[in-house]
Backbone as CSV, one residue per row, in Angstrom:
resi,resn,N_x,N_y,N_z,CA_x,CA_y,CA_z,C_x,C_y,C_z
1,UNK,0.839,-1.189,0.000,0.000,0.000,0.000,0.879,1.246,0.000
2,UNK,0.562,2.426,-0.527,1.175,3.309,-1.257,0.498,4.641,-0.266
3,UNK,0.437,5.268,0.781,-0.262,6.091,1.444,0.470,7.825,1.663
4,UNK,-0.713,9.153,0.666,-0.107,10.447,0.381,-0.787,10.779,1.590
5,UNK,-0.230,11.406,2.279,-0.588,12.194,3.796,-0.697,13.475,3.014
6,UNK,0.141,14.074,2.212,-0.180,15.668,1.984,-0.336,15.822,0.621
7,UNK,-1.359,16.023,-0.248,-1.560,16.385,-1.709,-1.359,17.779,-1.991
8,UNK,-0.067,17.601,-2.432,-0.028,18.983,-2.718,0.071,19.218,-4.472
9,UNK,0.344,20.223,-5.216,-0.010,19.833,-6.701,0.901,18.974,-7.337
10,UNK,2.160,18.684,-7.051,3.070,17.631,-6.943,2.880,16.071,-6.968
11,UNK,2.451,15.862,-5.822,1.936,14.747,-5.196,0.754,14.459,-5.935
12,UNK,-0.228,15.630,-6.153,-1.484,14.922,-6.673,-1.471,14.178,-8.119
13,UNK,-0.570,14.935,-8.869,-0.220,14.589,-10.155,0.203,13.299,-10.026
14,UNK,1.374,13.007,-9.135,1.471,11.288,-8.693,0.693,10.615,-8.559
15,UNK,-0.089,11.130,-7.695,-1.386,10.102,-7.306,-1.877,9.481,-8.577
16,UNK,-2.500,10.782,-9.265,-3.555,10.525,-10.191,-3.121,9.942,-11.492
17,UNK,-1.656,9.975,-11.545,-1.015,9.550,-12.414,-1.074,7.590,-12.596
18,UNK,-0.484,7.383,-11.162,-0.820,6.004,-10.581,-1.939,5.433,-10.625
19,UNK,-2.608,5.644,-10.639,-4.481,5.530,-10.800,-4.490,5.354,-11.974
20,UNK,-4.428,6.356,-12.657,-5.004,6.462,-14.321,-4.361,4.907,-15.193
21,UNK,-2.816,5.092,-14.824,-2.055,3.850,-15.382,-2.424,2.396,-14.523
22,UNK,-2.902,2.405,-13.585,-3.897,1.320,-12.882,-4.880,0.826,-13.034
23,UNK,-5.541,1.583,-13.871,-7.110,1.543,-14.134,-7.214,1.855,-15.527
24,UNK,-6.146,1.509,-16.463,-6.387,2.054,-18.001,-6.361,0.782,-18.828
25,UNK,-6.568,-0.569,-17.545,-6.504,-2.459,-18.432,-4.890,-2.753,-18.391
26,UNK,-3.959,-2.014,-17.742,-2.766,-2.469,-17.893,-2.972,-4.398,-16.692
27,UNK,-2.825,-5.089,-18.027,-2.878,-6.692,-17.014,-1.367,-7.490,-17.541
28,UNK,-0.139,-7.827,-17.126,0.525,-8.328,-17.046,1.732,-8.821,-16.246
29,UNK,2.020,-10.109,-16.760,2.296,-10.482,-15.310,3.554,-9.974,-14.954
30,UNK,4.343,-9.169,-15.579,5.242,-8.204,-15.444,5.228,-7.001,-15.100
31,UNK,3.620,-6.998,-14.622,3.717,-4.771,-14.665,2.741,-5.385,-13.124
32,UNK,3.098,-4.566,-12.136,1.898,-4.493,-10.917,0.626,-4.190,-11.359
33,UNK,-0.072,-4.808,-10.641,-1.720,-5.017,-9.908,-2.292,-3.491,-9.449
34,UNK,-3.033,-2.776,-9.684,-3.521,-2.041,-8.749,-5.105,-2.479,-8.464
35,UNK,-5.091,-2.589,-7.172,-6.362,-3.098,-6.683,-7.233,-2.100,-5.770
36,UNK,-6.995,-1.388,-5.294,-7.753,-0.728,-4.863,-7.419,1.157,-4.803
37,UNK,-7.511,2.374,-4.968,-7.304,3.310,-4.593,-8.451,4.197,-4.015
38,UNK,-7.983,5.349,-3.108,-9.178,6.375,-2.881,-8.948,7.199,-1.872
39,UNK,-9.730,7.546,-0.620,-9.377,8.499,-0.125,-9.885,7.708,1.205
40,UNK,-9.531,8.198,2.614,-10.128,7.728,4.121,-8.977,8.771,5.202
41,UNK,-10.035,8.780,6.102,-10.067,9.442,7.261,-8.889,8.277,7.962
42,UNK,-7.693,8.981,8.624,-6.472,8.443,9.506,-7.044,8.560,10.853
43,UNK,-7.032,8.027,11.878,-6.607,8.177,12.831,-5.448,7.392,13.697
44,UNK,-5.124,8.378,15.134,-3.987,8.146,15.593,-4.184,8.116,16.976
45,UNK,-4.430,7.250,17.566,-4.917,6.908,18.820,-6.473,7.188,19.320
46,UNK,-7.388,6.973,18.097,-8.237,7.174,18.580,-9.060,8.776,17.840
47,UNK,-7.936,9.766,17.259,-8.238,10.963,17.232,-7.792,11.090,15.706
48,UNK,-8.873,12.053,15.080,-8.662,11.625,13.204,-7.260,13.158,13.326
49,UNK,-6.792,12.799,12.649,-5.641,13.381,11.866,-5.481,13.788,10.262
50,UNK,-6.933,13.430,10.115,-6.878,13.992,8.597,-7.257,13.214,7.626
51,UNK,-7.412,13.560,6.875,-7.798,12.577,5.367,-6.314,12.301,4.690
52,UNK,-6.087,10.756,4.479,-4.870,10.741,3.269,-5.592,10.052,2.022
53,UNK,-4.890,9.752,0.811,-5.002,8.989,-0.082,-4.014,8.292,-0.182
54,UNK,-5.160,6.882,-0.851,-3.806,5.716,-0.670,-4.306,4.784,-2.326
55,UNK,-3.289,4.312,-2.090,-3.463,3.010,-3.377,-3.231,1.993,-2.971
56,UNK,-3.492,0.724,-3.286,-3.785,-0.689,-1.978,-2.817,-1.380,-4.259
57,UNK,-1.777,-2.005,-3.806,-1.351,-2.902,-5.233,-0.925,-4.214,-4.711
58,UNK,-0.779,-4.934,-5.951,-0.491,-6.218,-5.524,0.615,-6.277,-4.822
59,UNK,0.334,-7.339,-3.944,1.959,-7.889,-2.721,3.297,-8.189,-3.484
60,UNK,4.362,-7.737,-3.282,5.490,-7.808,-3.882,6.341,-8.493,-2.582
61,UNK,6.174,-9.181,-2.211,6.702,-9.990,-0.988,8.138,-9.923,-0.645
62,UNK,9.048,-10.051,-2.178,10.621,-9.871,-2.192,11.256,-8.387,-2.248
63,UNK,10.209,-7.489,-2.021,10.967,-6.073,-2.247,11.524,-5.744,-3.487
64,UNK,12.815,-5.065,-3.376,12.893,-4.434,-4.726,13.935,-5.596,-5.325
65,UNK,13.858,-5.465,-6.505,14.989,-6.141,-7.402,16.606,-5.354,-7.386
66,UNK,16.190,-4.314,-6.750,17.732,-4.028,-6.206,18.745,-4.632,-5.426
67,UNK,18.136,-4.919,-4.180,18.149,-5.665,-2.828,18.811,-6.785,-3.049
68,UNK,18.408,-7.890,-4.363,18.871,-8.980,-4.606,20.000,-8.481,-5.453
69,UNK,19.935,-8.333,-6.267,21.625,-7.769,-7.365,22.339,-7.313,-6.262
70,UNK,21.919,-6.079,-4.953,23.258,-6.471,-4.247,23.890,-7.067,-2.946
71,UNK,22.606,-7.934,-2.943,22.958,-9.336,-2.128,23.567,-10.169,-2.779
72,UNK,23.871,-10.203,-3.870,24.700,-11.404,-4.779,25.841,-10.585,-5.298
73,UNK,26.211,-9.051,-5.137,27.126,-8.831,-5.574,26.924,-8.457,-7.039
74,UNK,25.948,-8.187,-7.629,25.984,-8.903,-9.010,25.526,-10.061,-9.899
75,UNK,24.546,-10.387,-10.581,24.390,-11.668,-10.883,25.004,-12.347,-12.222
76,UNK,25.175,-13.602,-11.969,25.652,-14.409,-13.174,24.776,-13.909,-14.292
77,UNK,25.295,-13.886,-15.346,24.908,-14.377,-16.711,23.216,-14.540,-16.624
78,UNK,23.381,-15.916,-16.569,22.079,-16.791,-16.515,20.740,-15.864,-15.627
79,UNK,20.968,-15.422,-14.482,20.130,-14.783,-13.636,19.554,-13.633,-14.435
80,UNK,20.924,-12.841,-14.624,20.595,-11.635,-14.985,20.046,-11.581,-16.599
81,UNK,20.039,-12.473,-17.116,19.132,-12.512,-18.615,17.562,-12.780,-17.787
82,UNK,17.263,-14.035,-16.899,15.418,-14.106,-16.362,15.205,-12.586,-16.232
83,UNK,16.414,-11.743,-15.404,15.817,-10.848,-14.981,15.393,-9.658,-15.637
84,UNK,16.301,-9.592,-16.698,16.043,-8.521,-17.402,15.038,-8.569,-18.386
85,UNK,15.085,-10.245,-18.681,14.227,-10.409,-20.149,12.093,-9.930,-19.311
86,UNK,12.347,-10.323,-18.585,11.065,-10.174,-17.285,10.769,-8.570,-17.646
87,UNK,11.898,-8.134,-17.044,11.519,-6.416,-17.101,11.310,-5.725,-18.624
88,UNK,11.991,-6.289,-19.352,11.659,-5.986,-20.642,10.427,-6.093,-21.382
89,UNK,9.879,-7.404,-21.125,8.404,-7.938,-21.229,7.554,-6.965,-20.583
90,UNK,7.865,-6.441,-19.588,6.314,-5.273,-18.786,6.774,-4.098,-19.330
91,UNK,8.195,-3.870,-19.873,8.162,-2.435,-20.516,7.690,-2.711,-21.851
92,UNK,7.816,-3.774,-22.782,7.074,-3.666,-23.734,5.443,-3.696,-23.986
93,UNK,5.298,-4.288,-23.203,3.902,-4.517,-22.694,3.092,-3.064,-22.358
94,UNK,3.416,-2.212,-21.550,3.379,-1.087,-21.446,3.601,-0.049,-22.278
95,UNK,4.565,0.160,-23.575,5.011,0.863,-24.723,3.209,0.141,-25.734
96,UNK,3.167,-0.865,-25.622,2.363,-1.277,-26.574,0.809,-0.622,-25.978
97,UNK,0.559,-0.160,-24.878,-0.688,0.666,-24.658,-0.208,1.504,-24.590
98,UNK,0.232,1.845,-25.189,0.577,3.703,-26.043,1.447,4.734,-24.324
99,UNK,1.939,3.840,-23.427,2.305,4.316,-22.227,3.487,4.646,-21.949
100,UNK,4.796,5.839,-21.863,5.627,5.424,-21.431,6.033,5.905,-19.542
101,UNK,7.034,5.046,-19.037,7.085,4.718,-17.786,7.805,6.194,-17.112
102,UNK,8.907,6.377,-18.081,9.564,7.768,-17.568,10.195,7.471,-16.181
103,UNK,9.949,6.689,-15.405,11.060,6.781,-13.941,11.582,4.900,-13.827
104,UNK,12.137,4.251,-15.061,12.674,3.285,-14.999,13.644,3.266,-14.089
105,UNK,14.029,1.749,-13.252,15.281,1.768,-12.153,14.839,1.043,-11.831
106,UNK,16.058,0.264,-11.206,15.962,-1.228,-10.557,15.146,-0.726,-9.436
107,UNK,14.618,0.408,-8.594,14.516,-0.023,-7.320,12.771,0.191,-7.778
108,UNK,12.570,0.435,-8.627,11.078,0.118,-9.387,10.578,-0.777,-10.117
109,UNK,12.167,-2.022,-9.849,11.158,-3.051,-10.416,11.492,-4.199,-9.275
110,UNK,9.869,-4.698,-8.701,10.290,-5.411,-7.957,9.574,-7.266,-7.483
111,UNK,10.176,-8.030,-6.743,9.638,-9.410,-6.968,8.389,-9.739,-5.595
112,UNK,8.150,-10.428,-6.756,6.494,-10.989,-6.052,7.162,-12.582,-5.052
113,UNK,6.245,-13.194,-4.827,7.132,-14.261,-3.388,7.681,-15.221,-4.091
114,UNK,7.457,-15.339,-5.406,8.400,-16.374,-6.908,9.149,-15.506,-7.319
115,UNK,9.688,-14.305,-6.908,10.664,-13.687,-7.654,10.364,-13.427,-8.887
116,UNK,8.856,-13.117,-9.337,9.063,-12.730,-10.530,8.554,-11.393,-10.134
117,UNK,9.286,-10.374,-11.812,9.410,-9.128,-11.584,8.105,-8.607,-11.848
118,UNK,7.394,-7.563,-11.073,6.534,-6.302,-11.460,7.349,-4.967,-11.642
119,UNK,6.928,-4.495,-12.803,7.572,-3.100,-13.501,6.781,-2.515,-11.989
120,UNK,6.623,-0.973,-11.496,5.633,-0.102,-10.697,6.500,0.851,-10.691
121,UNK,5.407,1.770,-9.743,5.682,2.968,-9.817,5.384,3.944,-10.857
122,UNK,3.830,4.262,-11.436,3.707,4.970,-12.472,3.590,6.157,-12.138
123,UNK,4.081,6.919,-11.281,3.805,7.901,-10.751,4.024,9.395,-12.248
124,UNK,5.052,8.759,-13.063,5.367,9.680,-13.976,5.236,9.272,-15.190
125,UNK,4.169,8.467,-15.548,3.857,7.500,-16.515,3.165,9.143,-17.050
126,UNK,3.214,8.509,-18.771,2.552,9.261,-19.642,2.118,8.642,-21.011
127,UNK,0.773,8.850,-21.199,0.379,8.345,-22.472,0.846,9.270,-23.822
128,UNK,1.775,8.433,-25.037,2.490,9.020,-26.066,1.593,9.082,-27.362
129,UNK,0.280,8.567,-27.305,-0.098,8.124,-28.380,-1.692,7.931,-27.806
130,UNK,-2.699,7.731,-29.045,-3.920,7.282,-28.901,-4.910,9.067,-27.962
131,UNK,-6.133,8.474,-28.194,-6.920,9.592,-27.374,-6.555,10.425,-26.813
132,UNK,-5.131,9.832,-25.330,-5.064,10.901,-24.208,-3.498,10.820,-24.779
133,UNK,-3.238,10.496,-25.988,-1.832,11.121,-26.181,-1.429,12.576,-26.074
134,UNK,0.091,13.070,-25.512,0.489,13.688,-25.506,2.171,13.808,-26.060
135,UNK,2.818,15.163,-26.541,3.753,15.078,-26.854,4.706,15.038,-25.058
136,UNK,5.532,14.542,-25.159,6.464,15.066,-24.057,7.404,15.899,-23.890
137,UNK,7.195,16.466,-22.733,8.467,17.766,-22.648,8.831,17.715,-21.070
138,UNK,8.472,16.925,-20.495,8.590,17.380,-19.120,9.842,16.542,-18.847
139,UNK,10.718,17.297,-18.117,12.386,16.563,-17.360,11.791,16.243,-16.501
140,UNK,11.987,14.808,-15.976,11.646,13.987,-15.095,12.523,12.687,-15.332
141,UNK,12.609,11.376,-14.133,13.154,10.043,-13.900,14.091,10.827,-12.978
142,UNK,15.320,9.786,-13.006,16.310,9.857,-12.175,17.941,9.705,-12.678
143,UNK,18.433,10.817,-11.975,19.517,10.767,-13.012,20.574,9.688,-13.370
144,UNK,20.450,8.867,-12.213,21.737,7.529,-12.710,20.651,6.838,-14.301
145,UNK,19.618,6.898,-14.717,18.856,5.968,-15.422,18.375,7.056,-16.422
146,UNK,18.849,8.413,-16.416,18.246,9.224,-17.238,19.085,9.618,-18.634
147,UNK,18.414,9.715,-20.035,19.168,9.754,-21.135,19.084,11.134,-21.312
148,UNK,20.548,10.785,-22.201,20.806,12.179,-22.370,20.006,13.705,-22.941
149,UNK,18.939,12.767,-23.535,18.285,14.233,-24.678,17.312,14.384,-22.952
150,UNK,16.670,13.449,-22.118,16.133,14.133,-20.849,17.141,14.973,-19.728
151,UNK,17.945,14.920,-19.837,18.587,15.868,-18.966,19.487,17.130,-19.671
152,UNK,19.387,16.468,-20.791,19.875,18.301,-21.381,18.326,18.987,-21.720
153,UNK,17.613,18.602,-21.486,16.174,18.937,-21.829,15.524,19.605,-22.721
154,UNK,15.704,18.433,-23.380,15.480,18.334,-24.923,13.965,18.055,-25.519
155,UNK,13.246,18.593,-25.580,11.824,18.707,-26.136,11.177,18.772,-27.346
156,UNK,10.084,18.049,-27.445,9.624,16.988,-27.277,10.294,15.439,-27.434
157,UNK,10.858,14.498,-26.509,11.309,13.436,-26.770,10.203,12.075,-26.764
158,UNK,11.364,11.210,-27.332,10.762,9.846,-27.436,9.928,9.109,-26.274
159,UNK,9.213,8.664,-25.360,9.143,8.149,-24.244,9.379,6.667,-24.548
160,UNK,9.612,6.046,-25.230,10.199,4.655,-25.599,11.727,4.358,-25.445
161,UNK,11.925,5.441,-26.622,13.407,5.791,-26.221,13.974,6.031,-24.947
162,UNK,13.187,6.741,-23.868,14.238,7.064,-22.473,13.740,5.910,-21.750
163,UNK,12.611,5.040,-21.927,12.535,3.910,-21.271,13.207,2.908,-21.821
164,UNK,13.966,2.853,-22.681,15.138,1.690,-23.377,16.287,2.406,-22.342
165,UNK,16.676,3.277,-23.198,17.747,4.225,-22.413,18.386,3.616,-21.208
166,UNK,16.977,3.550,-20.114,17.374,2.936,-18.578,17.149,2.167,-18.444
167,UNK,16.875,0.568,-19.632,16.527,-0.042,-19.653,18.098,-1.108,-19.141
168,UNK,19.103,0.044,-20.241,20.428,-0.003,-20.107,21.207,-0.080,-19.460
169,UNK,21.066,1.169,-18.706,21.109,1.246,-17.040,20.901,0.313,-15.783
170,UNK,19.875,-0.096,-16.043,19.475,-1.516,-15.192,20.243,-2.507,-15.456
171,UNK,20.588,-2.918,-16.616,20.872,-4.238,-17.481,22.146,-4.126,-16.777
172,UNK,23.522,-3.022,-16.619,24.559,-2.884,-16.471,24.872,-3.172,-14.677
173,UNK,23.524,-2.604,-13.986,23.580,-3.444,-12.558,23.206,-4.297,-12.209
174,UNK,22.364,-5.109,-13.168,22.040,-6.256,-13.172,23.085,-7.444,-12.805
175,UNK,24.020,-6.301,-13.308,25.244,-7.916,-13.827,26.714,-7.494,-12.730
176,UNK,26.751,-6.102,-12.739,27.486,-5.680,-11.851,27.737,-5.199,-10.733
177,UNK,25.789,-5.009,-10.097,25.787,-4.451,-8.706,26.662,-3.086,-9.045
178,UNK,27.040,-2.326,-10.398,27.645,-1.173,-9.941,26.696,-0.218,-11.005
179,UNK,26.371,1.153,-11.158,26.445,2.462,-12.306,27.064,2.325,-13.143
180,UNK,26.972,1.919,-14.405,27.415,2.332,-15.877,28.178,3.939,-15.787
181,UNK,27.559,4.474,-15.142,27.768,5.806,-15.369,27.032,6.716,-14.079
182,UNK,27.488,7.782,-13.922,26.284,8.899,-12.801,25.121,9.532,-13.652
183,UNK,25.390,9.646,-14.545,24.940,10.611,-14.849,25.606,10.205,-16.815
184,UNK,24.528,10.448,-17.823,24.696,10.474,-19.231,25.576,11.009,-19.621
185,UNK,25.780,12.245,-18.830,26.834,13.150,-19.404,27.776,13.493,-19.132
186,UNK,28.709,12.429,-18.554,29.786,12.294,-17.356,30.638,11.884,-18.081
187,UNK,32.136,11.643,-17.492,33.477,10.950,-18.043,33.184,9.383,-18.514
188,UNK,32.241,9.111,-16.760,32.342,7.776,-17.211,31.057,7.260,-18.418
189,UNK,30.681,7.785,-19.095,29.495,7.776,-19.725,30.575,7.804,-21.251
190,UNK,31.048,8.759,-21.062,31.879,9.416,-22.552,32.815,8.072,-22.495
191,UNK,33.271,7.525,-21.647,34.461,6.733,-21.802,34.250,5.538,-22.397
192,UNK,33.218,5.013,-21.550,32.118,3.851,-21.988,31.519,3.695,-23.270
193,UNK,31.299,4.680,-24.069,30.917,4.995,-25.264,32.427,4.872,-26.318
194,UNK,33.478,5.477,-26.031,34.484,5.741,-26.875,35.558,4.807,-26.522
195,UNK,35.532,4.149,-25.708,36.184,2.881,-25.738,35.871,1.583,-24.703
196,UNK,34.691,0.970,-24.754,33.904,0.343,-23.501,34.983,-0.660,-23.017
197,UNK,35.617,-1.241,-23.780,36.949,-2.164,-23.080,37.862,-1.431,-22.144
198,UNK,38.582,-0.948,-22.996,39.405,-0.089,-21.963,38.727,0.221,-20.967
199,UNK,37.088,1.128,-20.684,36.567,2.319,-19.699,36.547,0.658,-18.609
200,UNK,36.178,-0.634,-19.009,35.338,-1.342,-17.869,37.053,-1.746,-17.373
201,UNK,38.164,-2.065,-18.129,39.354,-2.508,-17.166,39.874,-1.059,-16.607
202,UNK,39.634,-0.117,-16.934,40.142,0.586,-16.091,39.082,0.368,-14.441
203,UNK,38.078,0.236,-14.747,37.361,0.135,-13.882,37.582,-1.477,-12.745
204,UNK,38.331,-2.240,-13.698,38.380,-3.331,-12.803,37.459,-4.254,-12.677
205,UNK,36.549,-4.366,-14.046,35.269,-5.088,-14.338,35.326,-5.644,-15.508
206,UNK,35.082,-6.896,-14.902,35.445,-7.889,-16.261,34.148,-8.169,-16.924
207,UNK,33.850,-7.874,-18.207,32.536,-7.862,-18.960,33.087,-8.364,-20.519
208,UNK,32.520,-9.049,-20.633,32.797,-9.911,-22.221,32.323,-8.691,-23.242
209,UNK,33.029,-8.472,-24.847,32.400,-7.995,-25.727,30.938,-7.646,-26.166
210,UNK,30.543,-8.718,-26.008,29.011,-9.201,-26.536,28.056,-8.378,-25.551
211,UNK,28.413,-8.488,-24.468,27.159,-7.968,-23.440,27.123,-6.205,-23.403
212,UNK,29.037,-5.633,-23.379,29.175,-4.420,-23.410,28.763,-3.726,-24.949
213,UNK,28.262,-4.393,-25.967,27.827,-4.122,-27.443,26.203,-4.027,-27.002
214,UNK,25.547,-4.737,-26.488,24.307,-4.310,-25.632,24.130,-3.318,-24.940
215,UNK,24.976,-3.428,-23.862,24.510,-2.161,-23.343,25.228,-0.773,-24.251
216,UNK,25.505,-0.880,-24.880,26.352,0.371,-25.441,25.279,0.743,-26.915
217,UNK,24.672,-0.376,-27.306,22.792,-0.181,-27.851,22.094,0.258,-27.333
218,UNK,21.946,-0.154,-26.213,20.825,0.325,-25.408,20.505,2.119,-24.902
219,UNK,22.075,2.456,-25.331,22.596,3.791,-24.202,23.085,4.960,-25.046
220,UNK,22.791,4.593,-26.395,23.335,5.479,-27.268,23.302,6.759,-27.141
221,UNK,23.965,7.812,-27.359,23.521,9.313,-27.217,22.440,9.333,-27.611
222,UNK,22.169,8.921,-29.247,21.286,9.656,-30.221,20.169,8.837,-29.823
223,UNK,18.520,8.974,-29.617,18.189,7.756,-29.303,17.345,7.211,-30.483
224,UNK,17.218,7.963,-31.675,17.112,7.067,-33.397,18.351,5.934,-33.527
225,UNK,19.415,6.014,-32.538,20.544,5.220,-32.846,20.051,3.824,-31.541
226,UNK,19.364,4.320,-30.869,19.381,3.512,-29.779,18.750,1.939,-30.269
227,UNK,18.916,0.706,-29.943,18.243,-0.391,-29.680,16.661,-0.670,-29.694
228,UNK,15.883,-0.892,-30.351,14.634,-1.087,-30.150,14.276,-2.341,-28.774
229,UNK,13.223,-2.899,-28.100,13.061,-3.793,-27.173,12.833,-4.954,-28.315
230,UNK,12.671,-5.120,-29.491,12.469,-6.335,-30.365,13.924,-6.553,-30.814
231,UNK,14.605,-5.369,-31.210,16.370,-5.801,-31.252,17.237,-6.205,-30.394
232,UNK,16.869,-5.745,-28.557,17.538,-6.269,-27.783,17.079,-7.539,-27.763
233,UNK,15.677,-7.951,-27.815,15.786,-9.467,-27.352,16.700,-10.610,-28.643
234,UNK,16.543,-10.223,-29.745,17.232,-11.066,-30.762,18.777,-10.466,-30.737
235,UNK,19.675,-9.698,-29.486,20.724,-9.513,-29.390,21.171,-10.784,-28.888
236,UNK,22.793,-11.565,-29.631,23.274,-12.335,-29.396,23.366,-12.405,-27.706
237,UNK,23.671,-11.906,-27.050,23.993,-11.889,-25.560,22.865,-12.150,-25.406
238,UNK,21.921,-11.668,-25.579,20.191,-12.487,-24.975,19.992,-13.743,-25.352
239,UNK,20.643,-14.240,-26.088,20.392,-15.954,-26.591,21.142,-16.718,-25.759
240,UNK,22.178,-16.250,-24.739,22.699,-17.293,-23.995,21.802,-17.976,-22.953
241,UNK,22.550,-18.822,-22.074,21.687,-19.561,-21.151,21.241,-19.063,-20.084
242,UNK,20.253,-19.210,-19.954,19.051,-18.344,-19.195,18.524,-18.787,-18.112
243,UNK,18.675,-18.848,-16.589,17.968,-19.247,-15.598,16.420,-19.354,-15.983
244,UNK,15.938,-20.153,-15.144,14.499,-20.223,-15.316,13.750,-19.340,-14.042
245,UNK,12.653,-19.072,-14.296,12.089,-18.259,-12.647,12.352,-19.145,-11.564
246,UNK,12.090,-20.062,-11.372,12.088,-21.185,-10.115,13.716,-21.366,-9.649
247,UNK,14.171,-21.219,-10.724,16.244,-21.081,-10.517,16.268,-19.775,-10.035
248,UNK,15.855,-18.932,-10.635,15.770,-17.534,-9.550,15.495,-17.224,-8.397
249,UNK,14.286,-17.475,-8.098,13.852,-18.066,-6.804,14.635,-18.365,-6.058
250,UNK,15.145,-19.464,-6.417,16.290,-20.599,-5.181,17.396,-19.402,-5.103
251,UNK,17.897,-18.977,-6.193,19.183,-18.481,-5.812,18.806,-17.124,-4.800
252,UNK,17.792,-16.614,-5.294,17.414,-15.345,-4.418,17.371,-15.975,-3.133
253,UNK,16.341,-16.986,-2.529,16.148,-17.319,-1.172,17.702,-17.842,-0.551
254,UNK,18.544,-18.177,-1.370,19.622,-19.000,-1.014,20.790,-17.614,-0.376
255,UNK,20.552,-16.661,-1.178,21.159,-15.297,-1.093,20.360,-13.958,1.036
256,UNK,19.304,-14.010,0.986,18.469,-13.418,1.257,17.721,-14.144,2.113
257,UNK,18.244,-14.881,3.173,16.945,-15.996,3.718,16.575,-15.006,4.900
258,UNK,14.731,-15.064,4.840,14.410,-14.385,5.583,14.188,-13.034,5.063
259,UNK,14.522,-12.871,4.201,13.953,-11.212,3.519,14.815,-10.591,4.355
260,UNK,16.003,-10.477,5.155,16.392,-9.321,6.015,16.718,-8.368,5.253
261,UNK,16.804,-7.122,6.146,16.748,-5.637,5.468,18.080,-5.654,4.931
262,UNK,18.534,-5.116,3.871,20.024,-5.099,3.285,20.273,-3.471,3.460
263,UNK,21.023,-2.552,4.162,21.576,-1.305,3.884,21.956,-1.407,2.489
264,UNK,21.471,-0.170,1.679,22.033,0.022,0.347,22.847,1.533,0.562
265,UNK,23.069,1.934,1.422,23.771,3.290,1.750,24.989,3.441,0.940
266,UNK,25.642,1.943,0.808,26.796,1.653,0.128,27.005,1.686,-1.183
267,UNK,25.712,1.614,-2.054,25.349,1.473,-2.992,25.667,2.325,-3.840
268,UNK,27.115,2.933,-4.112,27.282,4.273,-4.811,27.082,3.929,-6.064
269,UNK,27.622,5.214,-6.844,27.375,5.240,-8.685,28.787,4.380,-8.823
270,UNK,29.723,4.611,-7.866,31.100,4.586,-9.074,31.542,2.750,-7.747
């Protein structure tokens, strides 16, 4: 459950944002549930404190998909293809009702008590197309996951495009528990781009050809240059061997027993 104590014009736009993308038939088993939203009277010992609004979504039992990448340090190969190919499926799924997500990031996508992934968090979702289409202009997401034409703020952009973009982003902590980059428009961003071998041994990260040719699709400056979600999945590195959900599962519980809380304080960009 998702509960706004103060609506202010900020917040409400969240709210209603979450709602709208809740209640617009989004059903897959990759994107969260919203089951209930609305408004009710708090109280606090007895004595009301006010009206909040809340949104009631499906149980995500394993928390975020962050939590696990860095309880393992990083995942193998195998893991990190279930996991990504999962998240890819609810972002396409979502692009295909004319929707884009705009605040992609691992700590928004998260596992149900099988470890499989729900995309959430539509708080900055926007329809690109159809009836309630709109063009986009608004700077928004977050900057470790944000592309470059959104933070030089660049108007009207793709919303497909910046949800590949950090699609990239994810994919790269997927596997490394570390930031590709801080920020799009950084050294380590430029370096990664103009020579990804060299940028990852300087870094002290061992990443095969094949996977750094992915993400370096995925992350392009230009984003007409970028990767489509039908080209990443027929990318050679996506054809390798692939955990199954139930192999996920085990390794997550085997990692994580007990759900205990993991500090991510540590969790820097670099």
């Amino acid at each position: 459950m998702k509960v706004f104590k103060e609506l202010d014009k900020a917040t409400q736009k969240t709210f209603e944002a979450e709602v709208q993308a809740g209640t617009s038939g989004l059903a897959h088993t990759n994107v969260i549930k919203l089951h209930a939203a609305g408004r009710s009277a708090i109280k606090v010992e007895g004595e009301a404190q006010g009206d909040v609004f809340y949104i009631v979504m499906e149980l995500c039992a394993n928390g975020e998909s962050f939590d696990y990448v860095e309880a393992a340090g990083g995942l193998d190969d195998k893991y990190a293809r279930q996991i990504f190919t999962q998240i890819i499926d609810g972002v396409s799924y979502i692009h295909k009702k004319n929707i884009a997500h705009r605040d992609l990031k691992l700590e928004n996508c998260f596992l149900d008590k099988n470890c499989r992934v729900k995309v959430a968090d539509f708080g900055l979702q926007k329809a690109f197309a159809g009836p309630h289409g709109a063009e986009l202009k608004t700077r928004c997401g977050t900057p470790n996951y944000m592309a470059p034409e959104l933070l030089a703020g660049k108007n009207p952009y793709s919303g497909t495009a910046v949800d590949v973009f950090a699609c990239g982003a994810i994919l790269f902590i997927l596997k490394f528990a570390k930031f590709a980059f801080a920020q799009s428009n950084d050294s380590y961003f430029r370096r990664l781009h103009r020579d990804p071998v060299r940028a990852m041994n300087d870094r002290k990260i061992k990443a095969d050809t094949t996977f750094l040719d992915l993400i370096i699709g995925l992350t392009q400056a230009d984003p007409k240059k970028r990767l489509t979600l039908e080209q990443v999945r027929a990318h050679p590195w996506m054809q390798g061997t692939t955990a199954t959900p139930d192999e996920v599962r085990n390794h997550f519980y085997s990692l994580v027993p007990g759900r205990k809380c993991i500090d991510k304080e540590h969790y820097t960009a670099m």
